[in-house]
C-alpha positions as CSV (number, residue, x, y, z in Angstrom):
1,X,139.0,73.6,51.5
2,X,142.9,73.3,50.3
3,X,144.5,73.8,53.7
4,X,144.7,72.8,56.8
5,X,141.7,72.7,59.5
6,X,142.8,75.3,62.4
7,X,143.8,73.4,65.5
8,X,141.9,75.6,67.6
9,X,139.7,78.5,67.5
10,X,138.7,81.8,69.3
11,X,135.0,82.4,68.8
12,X,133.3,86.4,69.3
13,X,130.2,86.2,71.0
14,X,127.2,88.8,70.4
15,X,125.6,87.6,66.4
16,X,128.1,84.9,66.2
17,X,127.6,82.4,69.1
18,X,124.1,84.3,70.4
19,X,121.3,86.9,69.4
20,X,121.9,89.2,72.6
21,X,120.5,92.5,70.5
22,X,117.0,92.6,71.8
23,X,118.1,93.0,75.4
24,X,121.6,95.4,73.8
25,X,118.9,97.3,72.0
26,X,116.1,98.9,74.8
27,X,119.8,99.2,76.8
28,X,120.4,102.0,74.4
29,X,117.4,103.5,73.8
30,X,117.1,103.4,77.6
31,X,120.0,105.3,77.9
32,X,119.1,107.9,75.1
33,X,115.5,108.6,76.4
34,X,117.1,109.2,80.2
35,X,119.7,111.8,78.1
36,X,116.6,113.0,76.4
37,X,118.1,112.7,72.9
38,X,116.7,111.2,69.7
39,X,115.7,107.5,69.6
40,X,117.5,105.4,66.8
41,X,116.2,102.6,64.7
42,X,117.0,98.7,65.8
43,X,119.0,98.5,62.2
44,X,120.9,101.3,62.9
45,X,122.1,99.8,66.7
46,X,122.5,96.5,65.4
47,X,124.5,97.7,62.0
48,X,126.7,100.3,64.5
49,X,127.9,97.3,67.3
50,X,131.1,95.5,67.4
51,X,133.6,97.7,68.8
52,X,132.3,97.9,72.3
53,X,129.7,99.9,74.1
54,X,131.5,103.3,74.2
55,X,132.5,102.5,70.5
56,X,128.9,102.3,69.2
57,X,127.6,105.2,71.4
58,X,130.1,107.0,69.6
59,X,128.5,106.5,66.4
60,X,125.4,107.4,67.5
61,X,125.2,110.5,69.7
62,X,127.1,113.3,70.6
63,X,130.8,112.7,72.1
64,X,130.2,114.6,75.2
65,X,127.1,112.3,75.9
66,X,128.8,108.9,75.8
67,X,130.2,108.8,78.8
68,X,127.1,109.1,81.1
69,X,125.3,107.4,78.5
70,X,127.2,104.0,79.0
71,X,127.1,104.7,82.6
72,X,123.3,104.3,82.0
73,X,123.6,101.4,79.6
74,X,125.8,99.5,81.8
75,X,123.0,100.1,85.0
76,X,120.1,99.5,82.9
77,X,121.9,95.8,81.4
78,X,122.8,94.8,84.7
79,X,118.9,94.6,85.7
80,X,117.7,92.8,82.2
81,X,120.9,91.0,80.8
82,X,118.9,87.6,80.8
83,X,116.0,88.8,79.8
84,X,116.2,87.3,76.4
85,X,119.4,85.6,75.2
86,X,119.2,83.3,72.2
87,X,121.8,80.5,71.2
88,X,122.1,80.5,67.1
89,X,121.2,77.5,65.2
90,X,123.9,74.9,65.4
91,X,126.3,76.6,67.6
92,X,125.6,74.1,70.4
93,X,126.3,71.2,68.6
94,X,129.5,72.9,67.1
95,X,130.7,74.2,70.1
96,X,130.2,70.5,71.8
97,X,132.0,68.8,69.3
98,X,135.3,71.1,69.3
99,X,135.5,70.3,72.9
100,X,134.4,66.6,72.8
101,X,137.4,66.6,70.2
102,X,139.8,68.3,72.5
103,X,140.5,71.4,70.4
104,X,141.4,74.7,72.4
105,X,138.5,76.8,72.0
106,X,137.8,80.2,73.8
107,X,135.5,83.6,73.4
108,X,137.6,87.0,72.6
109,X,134.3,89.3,73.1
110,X,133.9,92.8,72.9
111,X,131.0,92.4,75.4
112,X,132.0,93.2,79.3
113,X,133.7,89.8,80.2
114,X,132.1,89.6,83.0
115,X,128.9,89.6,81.8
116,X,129.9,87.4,78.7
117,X,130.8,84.2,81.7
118,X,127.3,85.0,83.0
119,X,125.5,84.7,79.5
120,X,127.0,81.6,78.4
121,X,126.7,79.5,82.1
122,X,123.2,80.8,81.5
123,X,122.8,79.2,78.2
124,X,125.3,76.1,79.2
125,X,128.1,76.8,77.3
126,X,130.8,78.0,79.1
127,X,131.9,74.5,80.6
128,X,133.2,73.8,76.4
129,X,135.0,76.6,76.5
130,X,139.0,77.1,77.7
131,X,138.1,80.3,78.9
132,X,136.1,83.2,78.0
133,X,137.7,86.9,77.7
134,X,136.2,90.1,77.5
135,X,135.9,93.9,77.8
136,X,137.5,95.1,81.2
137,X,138.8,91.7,81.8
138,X,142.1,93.5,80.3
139,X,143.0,97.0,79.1
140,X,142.0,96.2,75.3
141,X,139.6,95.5,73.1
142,X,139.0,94.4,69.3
143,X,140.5,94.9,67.1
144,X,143.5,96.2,69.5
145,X,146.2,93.0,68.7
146,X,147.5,93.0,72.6
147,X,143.5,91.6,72.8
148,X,143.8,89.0,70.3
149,X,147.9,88.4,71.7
150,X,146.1,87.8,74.9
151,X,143.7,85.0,74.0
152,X,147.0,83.2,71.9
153,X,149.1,83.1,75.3
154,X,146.2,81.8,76.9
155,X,145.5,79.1,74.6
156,X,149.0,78.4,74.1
157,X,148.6,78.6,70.2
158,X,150.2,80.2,67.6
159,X,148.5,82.3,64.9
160,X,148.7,80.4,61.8
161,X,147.2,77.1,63.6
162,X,144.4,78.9,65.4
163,X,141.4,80.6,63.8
164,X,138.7,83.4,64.6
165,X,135.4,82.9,64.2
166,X,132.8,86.5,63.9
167,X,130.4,88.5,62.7
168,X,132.0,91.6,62.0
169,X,135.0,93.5,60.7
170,X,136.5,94.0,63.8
171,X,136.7,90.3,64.6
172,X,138.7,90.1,60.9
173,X,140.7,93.0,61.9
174,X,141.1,91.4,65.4
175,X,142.2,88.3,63.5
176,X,143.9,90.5,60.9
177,X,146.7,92.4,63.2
178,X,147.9,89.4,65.0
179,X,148.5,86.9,61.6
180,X,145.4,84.5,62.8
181,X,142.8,83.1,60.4
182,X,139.8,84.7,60.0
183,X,136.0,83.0,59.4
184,X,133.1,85.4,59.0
185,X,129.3,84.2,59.8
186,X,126.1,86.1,58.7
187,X,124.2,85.9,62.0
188,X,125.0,89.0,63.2
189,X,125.5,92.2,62.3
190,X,126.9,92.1,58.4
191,X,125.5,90.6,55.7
192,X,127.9,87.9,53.9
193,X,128.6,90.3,51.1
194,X,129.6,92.6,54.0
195,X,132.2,90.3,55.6
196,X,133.5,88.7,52.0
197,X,134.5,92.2,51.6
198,X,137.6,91.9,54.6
199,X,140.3,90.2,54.5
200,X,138.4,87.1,55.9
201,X,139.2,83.8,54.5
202,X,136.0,83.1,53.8
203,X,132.4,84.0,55.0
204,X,129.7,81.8,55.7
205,X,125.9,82.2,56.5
206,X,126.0,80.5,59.6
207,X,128.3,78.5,61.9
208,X,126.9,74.6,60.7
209,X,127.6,75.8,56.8
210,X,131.0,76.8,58.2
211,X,131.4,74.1,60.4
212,X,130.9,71.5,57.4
213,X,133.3,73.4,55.2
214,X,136.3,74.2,57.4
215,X,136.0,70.8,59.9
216,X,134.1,68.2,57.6
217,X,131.6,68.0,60.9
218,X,128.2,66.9,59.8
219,X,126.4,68.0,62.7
220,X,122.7,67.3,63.8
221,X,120.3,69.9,62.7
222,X,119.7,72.3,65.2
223,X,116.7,75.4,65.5
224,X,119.3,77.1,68.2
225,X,117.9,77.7,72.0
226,X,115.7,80.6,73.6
227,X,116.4,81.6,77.0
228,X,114.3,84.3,78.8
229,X,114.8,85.4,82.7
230,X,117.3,82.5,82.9
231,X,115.3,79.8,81.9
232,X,114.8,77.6,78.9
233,X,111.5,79.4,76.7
234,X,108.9,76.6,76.1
């Protein structure tokens, strides 16, 4: 690359760091069988995310449904959250090494934040991270830039140094309205046509390719980790 590696960076969580869409998934078709309206397709959830859980329900049903309909979402995750919760290929050894390093890293999720802390003690990767921020932890959410402001004073960087690593448009945008770098990774719900299509510098099909290219790390192959009901899957 012809400029200069970020000196730290704000990750998004859900299709970027983990594979959370199984559980997200039956959390919305939960909620639209109790509503009795029309199921919708896996592609369609997992193409519609991103913007938060009233965001998406927006998409998808009826305005004067969403509200009780991510009362029911937010009931229904609360009793299957870890029921299946994946780690993506080489974002553990990624993650380690920004932290072994000593560069400021963090989580800007639109996923509640507290249930973003609980996901990533789960999988053991909140103790690399400066701190993890989320839905309801503040007023905003992505791409809203008093969000993205909010991680910066935190980390104590400015945006031009510090990058942001996601799946989606709205973590470009996010990145976009506050002067910060953007990354986009294929692991989630975009396709890398898709996210070469923002205003990303430049999009990658997963976080070791990206890794290599923007931090010259050559990291140890890794198949990514599979966690169900809170323990390690054999």
């Amino acid at each position: 690359m012809d400029f200069h590696q970020p000196k730290a960076v704000i990750f998004d969580l859900d299709g970027t760091l983990i594979d959370h869409f199984g559980v997200i998934y039956r959390c919305y078709c939960h909620a639209l069988a109790r509503l009795g309206l029309p199921p919708v397709s896996f592609e369609k959830v997992k193409s519609s995310v991103g913007g938060s859980i009233p965001v998406t329900f927006g998409k998808l049903i009826p305005q004067e449904h969403v509200d009780e309909a991510v009362r029911i979402f937010r009931a229904h995750l609360e009793e299957i959250w870890d029921a299946e919760i994946t780690v993506l290929p080489g974002v553990s050894p990624f993650v380690r090494r920004l932290h072994a390093e000593g560069v400021p890293t963090a989580v800007l999720t639109n996923k509640e934040g507290g249930h973003s802390r609980a996901i990533l003690e789960t999988v053991g990767l909140a103790p690399h991270f400066d701190f993890i921020l989320g839905v309801l932890d503040t007023p905003w959410r992505k791409p809203e830039p008093e969000f993205s402001r909010a991680a910066l004073e935190r980390l104590g960087t400015a945006p031009e140094e510090t990058c942001l690593i996601g799946d989606s448009p709205y973590d470009v945008a996010a990145a976009d309205a506050v002067g910060m770098i953007s990354y986009g990774v294929a692991t989630g719900s975009h396709s890398i046509d898709e996210l070469r299509a923002t205003p990303a510098r430049a999009a990658y099909p997963d976080v070791a390719a990206l890794a290599a290219d923007v931090f010259a790390y050559d990291l140890p192959a890794d198949p990514g980790i599979l966690v169900r009901n809170g323990k390690p899957a054999a």
